[in-house]
C-alpha positions in Angstrom: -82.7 -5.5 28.5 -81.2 -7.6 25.7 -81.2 -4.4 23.5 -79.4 -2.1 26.3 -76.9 -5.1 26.9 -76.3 -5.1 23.1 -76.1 -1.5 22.9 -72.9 -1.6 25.9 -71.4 -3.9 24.1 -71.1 -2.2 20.7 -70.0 1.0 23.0 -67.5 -1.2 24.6 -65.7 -2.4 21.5 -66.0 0.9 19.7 -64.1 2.6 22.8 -61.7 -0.6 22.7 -60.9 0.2 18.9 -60.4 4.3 19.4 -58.3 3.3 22.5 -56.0 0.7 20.2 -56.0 3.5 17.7 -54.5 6.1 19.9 -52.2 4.0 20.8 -50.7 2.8 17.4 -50.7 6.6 16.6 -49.2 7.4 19.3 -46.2 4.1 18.9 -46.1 5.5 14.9 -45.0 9.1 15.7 -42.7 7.8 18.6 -40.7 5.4 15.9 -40.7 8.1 13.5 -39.2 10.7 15.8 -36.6 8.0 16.9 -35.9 7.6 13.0 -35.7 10.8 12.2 -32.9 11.4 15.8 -31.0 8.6 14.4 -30.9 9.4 10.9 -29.5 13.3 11.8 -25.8 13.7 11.9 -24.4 14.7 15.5 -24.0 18.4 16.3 -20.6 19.4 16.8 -19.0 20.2 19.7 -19.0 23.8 20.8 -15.6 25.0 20.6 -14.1 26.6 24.1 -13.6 30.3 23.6 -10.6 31.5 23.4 -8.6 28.0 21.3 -6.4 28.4 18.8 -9.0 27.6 16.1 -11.5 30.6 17.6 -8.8 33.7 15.9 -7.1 33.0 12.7 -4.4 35.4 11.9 -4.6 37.4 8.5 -1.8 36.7 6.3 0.2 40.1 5.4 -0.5 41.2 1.8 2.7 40.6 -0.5 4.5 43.8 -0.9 4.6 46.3 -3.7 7.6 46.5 -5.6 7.5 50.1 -6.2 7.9 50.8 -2.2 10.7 48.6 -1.6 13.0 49.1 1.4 16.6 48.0 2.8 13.8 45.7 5.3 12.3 44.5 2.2 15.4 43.6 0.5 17.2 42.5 3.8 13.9 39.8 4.1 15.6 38.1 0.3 18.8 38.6 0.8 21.3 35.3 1.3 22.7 37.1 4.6 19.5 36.8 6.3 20.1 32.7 6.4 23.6 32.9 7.5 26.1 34.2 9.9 27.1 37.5 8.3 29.8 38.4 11.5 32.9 37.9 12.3 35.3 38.9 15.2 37.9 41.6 14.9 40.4 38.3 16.5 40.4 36.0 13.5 42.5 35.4 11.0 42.1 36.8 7.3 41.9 33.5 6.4 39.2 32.2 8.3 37.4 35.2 7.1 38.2 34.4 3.6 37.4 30.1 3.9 33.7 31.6 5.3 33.1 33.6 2.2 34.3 31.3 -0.1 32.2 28.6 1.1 29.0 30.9 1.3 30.0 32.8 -2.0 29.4 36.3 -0.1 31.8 39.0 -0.6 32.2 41.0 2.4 31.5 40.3 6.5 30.4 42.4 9.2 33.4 42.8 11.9 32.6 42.4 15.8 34.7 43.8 18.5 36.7 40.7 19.8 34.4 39.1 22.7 30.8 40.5 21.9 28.5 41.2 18.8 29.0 45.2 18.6 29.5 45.8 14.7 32.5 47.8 14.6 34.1 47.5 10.6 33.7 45.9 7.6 35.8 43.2 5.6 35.5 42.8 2.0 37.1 40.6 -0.5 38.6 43.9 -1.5 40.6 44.1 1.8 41.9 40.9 0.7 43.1 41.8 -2.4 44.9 44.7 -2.1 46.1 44.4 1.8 46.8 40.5 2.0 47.1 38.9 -1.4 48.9 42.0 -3.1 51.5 42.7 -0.5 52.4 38.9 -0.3 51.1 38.5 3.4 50.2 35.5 5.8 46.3 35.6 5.4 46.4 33.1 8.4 48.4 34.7 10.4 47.1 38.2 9.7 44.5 39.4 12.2 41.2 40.9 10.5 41.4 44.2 12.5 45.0 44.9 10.7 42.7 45.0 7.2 38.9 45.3 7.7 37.6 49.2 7.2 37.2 49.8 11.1 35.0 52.6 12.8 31.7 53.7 13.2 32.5 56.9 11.7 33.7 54.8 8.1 30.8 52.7 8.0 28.1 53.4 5.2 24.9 52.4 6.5 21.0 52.6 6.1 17.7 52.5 8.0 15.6 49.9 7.5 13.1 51.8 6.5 15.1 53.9 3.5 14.1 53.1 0.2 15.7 51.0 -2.5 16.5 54.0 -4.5 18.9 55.6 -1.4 20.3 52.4 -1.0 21.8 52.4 -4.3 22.8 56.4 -4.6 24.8 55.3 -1.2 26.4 52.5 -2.8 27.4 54.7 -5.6 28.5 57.7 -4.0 30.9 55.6 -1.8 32.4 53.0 -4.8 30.9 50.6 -2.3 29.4 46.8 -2.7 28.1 46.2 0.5 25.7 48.0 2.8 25.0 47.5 6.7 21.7 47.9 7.6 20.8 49.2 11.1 18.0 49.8 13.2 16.7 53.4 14.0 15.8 53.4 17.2 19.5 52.3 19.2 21.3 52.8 15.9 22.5 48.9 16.0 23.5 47.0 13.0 21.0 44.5 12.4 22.1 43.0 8.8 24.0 43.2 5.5 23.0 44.0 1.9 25.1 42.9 -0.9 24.8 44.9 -4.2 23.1 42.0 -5.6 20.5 42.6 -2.9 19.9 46.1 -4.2 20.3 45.5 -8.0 17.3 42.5 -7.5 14.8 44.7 -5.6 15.4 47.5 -8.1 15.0 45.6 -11.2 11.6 44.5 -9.5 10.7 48.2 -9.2 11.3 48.9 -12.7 9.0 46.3 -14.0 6.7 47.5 -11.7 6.9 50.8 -12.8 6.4 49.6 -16.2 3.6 47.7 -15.3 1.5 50.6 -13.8 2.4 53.0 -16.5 0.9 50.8 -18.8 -2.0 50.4 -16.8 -2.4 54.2 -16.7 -2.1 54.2 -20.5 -4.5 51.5 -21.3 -7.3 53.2 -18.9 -6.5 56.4 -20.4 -6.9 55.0 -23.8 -10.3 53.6 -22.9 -11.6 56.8 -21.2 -10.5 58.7 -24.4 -12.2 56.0 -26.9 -15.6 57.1 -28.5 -18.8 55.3 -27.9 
């Protein structure tokens, strides 16, 4: 009986020490897991579908010299950032303090009362209608001077290339080009020869630049191994 009673009792401390083992484990792997929770850095918030952050637009590439365009040249030129119109109503010298103070030489004319393009005023006007003949520039009306008519106007598409820009300008002894927009015909912006003389010279050195290209490959497809 003595043995048998010994015997439980060794059982029942050898159960009591697998039970307090389990159960240290068991505490062990639960501070560990809370560790390793803590320790990890929070997810980020899904974002809803559909924010601004979800579609990023794709910037244009920058545009080749050698196909530049009135719309190309209209985009750099300093009419773009100003008021390039002017109503058939004012006075020459309005006209005149504008340019001047925006160091532009010519201005689209409007028909008095809306924005319909209907002539052109240069500093040439000036000259040789105003200043030569000794006239009032502020009390001379800008329709007595401007070149007026659809049917005088030299104009080009947006989409015509630099080089037709200029053989316009030439043919016409002309400084200044109104751009306009295929589709309804309406004038949507001025050139300046300055405008045109800019995106050419950029063509050029681009020319230059992919004819030596062609040269230099050439060159190295021609060299002996």
């Amino acid at each position: 009986a003595s043995l048998q009673g010994s015997f439980s009792f060794v059982i029942h401390l050898l159960s009591e020490h697998k039970i307090s083992k389990a159960v240290m484990n068991f505490s062990l792997r639960a501070t560990s897991r809370l560790a390793a929770a803590a320790l990890r850095p929070a997810a980020t918030p899904a974002r809803a579908f559909g924010s601004s952050l979800d579609f990023q637009p794709i910037p244009d590439p920058p545009l080749n010299p050698l196909f530049e365009t009135a719309q190309s040249a209209l985009e750099k030129s300093c009419y773009l950032k100003i008021n390039w119109k002017i109503s058939e109503d004012s006075t020459v010298s309005d006209a005149v303090k504008y340019m001047v103070a925006h160091d532009i030489g010519a201005m689209a004319v409007t028909e008095a009362g809306t924005d319909v393009v209907c002539g052109v005023l240069s500093e040439r006007d000036y000259l040789t209608k105003v200043a030569f003949l000794k006239r009032d520039p502020s009390q001379t009306k800008i329709s007595e001077v401007c070149t007026m008519g659809r049917a005088n106007l030299v104009t080009v598409t947006r989409g015509n290339p630099i080089d037709r820009c200029m053989e316009k300008m030439l043919a016409r002894d002309i400084r200044h080009l109104l751009v306009r927009r295929k589709e309804d015909d309406a004038i949507v912006g001025m050139l300046s020869i300055k405008d045109i003389v800019k995106c050419a010279h950029m063509k050029a050195l681009a020319r230059v630049d992919r004819l030596e290209s062609i040269i230099q490959t050439q060159q190295l497809t021609d060299t002996p191994y």
